[in-house]
GUSE-42669 format. One record per residue (C-alpha): x, y, z; residue in three letters; residue number from 1. Coordinates in steps of 0.02 Angstrom, whole numbers, always signed. Example, Ala and Ser with C-alpha at 12.3 -4.5 7.8 and 13.67 -1.06 7.14 Angstrom:
SITE +615 -225 +390 ALA 1
SITE +684 -53 +357 SER 2
! end
This chain:
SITE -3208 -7922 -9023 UNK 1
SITE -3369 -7870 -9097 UNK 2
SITE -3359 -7795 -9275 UNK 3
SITE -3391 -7634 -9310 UNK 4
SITE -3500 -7681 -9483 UNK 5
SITE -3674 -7740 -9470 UNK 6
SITE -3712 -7898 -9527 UNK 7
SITE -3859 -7918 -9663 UNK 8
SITE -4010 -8027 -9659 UNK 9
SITE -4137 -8070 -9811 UNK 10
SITE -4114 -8039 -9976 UNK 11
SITE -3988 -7907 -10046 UNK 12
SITE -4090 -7758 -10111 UNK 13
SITE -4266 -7740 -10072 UNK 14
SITE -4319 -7780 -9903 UNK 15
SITE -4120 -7827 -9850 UNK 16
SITE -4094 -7789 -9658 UNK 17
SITE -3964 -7763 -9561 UNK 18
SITE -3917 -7850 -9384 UNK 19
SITE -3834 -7747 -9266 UNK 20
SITE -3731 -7802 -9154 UNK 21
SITE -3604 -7706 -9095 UNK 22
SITE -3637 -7611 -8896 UNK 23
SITE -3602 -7459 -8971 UNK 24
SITE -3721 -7487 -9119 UNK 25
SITE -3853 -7534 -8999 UNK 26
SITE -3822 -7379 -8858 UNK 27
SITE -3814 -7250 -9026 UNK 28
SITE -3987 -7327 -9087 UNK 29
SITE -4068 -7339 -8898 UNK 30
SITE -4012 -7173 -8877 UNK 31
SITE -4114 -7123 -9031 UNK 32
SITE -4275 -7219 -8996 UNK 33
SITE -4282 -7130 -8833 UNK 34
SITE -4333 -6963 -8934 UNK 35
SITE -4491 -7052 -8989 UNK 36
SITE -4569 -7098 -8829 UNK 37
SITE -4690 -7172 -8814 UNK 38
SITE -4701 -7222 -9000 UNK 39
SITE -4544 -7328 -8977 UNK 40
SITE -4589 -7426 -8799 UNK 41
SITE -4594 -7605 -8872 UNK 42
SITE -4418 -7580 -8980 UNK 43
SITE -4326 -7458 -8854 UNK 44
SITE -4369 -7609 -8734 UNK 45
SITE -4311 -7736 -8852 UNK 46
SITE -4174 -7664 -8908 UNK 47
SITE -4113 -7618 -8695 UNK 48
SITE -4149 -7800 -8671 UNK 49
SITE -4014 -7862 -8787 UNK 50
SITE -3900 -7734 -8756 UNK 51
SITE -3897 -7805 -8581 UNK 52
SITE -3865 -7984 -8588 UNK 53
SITE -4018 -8037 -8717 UNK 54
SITE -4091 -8149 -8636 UNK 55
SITE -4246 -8179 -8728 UNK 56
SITE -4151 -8220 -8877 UNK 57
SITE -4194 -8081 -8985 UNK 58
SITE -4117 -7982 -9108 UNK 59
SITE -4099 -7801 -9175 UNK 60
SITE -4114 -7742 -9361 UNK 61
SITE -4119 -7577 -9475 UNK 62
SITE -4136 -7545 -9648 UNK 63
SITE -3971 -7457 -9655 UNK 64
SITE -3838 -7385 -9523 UNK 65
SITE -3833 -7256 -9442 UNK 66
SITE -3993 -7183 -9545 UNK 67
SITE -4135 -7291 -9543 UNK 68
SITE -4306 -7304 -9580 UNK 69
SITE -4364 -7456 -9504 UNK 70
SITE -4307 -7544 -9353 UNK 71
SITE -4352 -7721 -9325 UNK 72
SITE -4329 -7833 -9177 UNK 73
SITE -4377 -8022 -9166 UNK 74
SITE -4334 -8192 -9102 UNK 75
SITE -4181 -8248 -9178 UNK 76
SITE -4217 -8390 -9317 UNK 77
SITE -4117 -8533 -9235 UNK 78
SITE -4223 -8510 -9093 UNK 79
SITE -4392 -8536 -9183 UNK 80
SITE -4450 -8691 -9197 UNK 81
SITE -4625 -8716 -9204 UNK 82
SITE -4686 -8623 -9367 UNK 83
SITE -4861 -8614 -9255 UNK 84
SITE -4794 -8542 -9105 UNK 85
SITE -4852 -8337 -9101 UNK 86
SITE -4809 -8328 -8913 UNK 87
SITE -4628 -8352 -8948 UNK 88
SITE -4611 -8278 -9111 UNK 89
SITE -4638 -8113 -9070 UNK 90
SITE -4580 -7966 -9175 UNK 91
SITE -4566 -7784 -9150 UNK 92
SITE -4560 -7632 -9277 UNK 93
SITE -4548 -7430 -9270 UNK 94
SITE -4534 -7354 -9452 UNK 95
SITE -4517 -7174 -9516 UNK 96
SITE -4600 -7181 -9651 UNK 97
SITE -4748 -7332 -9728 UNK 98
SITE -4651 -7362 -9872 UNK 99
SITE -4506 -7426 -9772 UNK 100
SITE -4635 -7540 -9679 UNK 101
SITE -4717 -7617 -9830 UNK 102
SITE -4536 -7641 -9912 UNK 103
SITE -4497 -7734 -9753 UNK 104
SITE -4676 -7815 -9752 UNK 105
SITE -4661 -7895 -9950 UNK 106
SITE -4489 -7907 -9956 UNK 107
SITE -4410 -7990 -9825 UNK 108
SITE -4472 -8139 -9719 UNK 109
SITE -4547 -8059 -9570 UNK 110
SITE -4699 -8118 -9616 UNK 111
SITE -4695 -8300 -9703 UNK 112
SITE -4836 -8398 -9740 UNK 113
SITE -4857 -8546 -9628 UNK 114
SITE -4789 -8469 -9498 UNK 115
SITE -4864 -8380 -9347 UNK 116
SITE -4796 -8218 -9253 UNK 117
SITE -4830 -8085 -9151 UNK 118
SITE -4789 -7901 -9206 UNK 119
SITE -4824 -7779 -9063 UNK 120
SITE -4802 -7568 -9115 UNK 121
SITE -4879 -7416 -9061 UNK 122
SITE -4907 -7341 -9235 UNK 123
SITE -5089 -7308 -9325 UNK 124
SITE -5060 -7421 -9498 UNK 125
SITE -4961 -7551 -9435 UNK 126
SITE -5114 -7647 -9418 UNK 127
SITE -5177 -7632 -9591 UNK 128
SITE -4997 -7652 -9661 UNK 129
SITE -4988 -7811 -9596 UNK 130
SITE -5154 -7879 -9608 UNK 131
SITE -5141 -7850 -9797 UNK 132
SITE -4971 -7938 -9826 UNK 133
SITE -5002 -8079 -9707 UNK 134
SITE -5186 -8109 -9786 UNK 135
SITE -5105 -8124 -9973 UNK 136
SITE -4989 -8263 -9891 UNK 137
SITE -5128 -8379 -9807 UNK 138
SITE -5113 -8307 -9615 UNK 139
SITE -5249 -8265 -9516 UNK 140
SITE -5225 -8120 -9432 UNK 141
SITE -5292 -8041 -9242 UNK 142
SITE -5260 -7858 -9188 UNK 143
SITE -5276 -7831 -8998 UNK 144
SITE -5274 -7632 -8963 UNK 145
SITE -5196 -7590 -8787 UNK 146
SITE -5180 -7463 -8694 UNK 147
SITE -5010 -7409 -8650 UNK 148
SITE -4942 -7347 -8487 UNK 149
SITE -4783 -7269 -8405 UNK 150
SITE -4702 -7224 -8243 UNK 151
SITE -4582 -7066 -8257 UNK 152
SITE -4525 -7114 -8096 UNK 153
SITE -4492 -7276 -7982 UNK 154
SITE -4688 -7336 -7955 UNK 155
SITE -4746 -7340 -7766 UNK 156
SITE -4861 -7462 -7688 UNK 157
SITE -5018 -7380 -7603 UNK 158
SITE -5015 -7531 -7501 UNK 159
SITE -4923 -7624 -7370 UNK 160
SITE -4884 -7817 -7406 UNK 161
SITE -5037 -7899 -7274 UNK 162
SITE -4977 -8001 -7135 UNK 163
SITE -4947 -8191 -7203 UNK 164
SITE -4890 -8133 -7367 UNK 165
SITE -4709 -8114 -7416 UNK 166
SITE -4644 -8033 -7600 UNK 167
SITE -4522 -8157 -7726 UNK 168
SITE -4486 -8213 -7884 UNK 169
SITE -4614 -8290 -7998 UNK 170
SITE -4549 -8498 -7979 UNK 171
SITE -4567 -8625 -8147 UNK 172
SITE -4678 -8711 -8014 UNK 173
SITE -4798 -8576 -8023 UNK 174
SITE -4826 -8572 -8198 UNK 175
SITE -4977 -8678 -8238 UNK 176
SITE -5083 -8558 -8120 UNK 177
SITE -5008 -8425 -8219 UNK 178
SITE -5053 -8526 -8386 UNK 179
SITE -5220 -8542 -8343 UNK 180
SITE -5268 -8374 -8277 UNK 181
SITE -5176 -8287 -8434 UNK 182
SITE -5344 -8227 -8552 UNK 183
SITE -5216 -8307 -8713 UNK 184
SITE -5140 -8434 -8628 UNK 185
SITE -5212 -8610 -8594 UNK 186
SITE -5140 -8708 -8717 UNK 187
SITE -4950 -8804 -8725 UNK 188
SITE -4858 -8655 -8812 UNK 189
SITE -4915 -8527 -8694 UNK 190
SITE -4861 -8627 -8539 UNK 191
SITE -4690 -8636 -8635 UNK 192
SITE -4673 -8448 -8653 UNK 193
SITE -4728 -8405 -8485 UNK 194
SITE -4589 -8538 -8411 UNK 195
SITE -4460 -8466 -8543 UNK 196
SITE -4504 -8275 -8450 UNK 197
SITE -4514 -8360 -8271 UNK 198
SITE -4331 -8440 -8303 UNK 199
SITE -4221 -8300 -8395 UNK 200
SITE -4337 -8123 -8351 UNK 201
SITE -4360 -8039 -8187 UNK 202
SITE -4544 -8057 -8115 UNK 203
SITE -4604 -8037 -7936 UNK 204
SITE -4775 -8136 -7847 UNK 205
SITE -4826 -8118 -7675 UNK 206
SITE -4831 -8289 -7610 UNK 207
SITE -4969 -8345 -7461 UNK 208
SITE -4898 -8435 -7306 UNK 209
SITE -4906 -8635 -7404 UNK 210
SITE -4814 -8543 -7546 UNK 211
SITE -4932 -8514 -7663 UNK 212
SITE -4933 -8352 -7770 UNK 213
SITE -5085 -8228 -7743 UNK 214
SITE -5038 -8080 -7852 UNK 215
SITE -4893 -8078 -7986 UNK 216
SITE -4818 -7968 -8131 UNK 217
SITE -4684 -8020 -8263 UNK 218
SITE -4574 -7948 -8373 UNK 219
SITE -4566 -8003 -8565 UNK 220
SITE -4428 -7984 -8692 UNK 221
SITE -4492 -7809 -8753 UNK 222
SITE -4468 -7751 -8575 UNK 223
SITE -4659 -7727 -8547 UNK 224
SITE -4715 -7737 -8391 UNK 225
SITE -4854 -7901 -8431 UNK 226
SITE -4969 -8040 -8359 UNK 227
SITE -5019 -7929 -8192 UNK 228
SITE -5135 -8040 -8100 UNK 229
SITE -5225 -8052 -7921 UNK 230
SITE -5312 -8200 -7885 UNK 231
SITE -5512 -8157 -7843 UNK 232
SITE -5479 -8207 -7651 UNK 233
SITE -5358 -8078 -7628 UNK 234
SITE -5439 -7923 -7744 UNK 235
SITE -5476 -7753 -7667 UNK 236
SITE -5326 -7729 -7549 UNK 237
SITE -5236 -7643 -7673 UNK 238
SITE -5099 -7807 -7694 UNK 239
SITE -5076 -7774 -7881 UNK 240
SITE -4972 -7633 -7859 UNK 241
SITE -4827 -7736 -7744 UNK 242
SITE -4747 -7837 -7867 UNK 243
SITE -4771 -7705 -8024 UNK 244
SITE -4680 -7583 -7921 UNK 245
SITE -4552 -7710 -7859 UNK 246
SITE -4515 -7740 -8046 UNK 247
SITE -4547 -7576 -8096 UNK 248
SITE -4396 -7501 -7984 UNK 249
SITE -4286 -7612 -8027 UNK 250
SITE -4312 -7575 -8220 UNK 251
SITE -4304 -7382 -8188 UNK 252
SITE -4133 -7413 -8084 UNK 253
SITE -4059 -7486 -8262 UNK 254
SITE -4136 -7340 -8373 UNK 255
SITE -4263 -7448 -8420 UNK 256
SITE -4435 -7356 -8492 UNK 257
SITE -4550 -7442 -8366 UNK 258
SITE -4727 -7465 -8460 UNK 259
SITE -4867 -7581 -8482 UNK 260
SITE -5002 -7614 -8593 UNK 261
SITE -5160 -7650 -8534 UNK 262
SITE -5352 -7667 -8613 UNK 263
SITE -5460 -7537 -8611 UNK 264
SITE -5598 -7601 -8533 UNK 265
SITE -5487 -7687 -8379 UNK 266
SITE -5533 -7546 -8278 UNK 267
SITE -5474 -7649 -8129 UNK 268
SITE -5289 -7661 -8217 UNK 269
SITE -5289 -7473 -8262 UNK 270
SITE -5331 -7408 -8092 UNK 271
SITE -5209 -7536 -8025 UNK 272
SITE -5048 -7435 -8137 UNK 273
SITE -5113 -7266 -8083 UNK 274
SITE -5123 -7293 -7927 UNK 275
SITE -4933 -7337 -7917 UNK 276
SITE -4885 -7192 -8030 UNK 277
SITE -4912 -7237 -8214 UNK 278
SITE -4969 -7116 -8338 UNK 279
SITE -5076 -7158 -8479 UNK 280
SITE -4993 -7126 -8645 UNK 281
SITE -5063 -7084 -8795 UNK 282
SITE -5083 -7181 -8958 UNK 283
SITE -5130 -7366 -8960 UNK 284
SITE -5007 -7522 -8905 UNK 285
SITE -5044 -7644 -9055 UNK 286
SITE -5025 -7839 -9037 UNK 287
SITE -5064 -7904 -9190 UNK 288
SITE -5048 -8124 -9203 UNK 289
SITE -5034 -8216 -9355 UNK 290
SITE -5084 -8399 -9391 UNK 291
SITE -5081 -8508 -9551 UNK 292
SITE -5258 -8551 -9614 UNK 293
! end
């Protein structure tokens, strides 16, 4: 039986959260996020993804129930365990008003010092909010501004899958190609999180007649469409767009929003999504990482 009370994290007062948990909690609050498109992509997707199963190991919290101000979704505690792992870490936050952001910001332990994250939101101030609280505490702090896209309907590849190529899922063999293709990855931790996706997320590749993976998208835990690659061999033939539509009608079949966030200047990327039926949104996708000095 799940119980009907939320359960409260942090300290009692200012900055105390609640954890929801109940499926009704969780359809009531999706079913609110879903009036601030695209403002809400990262959380709505969060929030979707452990309504269904969670299997990113996240969880969901509000300042209060059923009014809130804040919510806040991140990996759950007992599944952090390197204090200098921002891949895994990763947070996300919509707020109604600033002051509900800063009292989450000071007074709970979102942001600790010697501990990396990753925050990701599509609101102007987030940025600033955080850099200021996670400077006073001895974190160095990144923003990476993306641009954020959506498909109102099931996306459609231009092209046809070439002769020799065949569409599947992403395999844990294929990861260290991923890993060292990925403009952040490279490094132990980022291998880690793009296995952890591989094993529990939906992704699709297309795969070359010895097996090897030519063009691949994945999914992450804020249900963002993420690490859309071709490798330069295969570029021009329009092979990007297979495996984000593959994933991208399978997400729209479960009510899924299906989006992405891409750079501004991957021109490549951009045309890629548009040419399958994504629509640029407005406002910026913020990815903001956190380090200890």
């Amino acid at each position: 039986m799940f119980s009907t009370a939320p359960k409260t994290w942090g300290k009692r007062g200012h900055g105390a959260m609640l954890i929801l948990r109940c499926p009704a909690q969780l359809q009531l609050l999706e079913e609110t996020l879903r009036k601030s498109l695209p403002t809400t992509l990262p959380v709505l997707g969060t929030v979707m993804t452990v309504a269904r199963g969670n299997p990113a190991s996240h969880e969901v919290l509000v300042d209060s129930w059923p009014h809130f101000s804040i919510v806040l979704t991140r990996l759950r505690p007992e599944d952090h365990r390197d204090p200098r792992d921002y891949y895994t870490n990763q947070l996300s936050v919509f707020y109604r008003d600033k002051g509900a952001l800063q009292a989450l910001l000071e007074g709970s332990e979102a942001v600790a010092h010697g501990r990396a994250f990753q925050i990701l939101g599509m609101q102007d101030g987030l940025d600033e909010a955080v850099q200021e609280v996670a400077s006073a505490r001895g974190l160095k702090v990144e923003t990476i501004r993306y641009w954020a896209l959506m498909s109102p309907e099931p996306p459609q590849p231009r092209s046809q899958i070439p002769s020799g190529l065949r569409l599947a899922p992403v395999s844990p063999s294929h990861v260290p190609l991923l890993n060292a293709t990925w403009a952040l990855g490279g490094n132990a931790r980022s291998r880690a999180f793009l296995l952890g996706l591989v094993r529990t997320l939906p992704s699709a590749c297309l795969l070359d007649v010895r097996g090897r993976p030519v063009s691949w998208s994945l999914l992450d835990g804020q249900g963002c469409l993420r690490h859309g690659y071709t490798v330069p061999a295969w570029r021009g033939r329009g092979l990007t767009g297979v495996p984000l539509a593959a994933l991208g009608r399978q997400l729209h079949a479960r009510g899924f929003p299906v989006y992405g966030a891409v750079l501004p200047h991957n021109t490549a990327s951009l045309r890629a999504l548009q040419a399958v039926g994504f629509l640029l949104q407005p406002g910026t996708f913020y990815m903001i990482l956190g380090t200890p000095e």
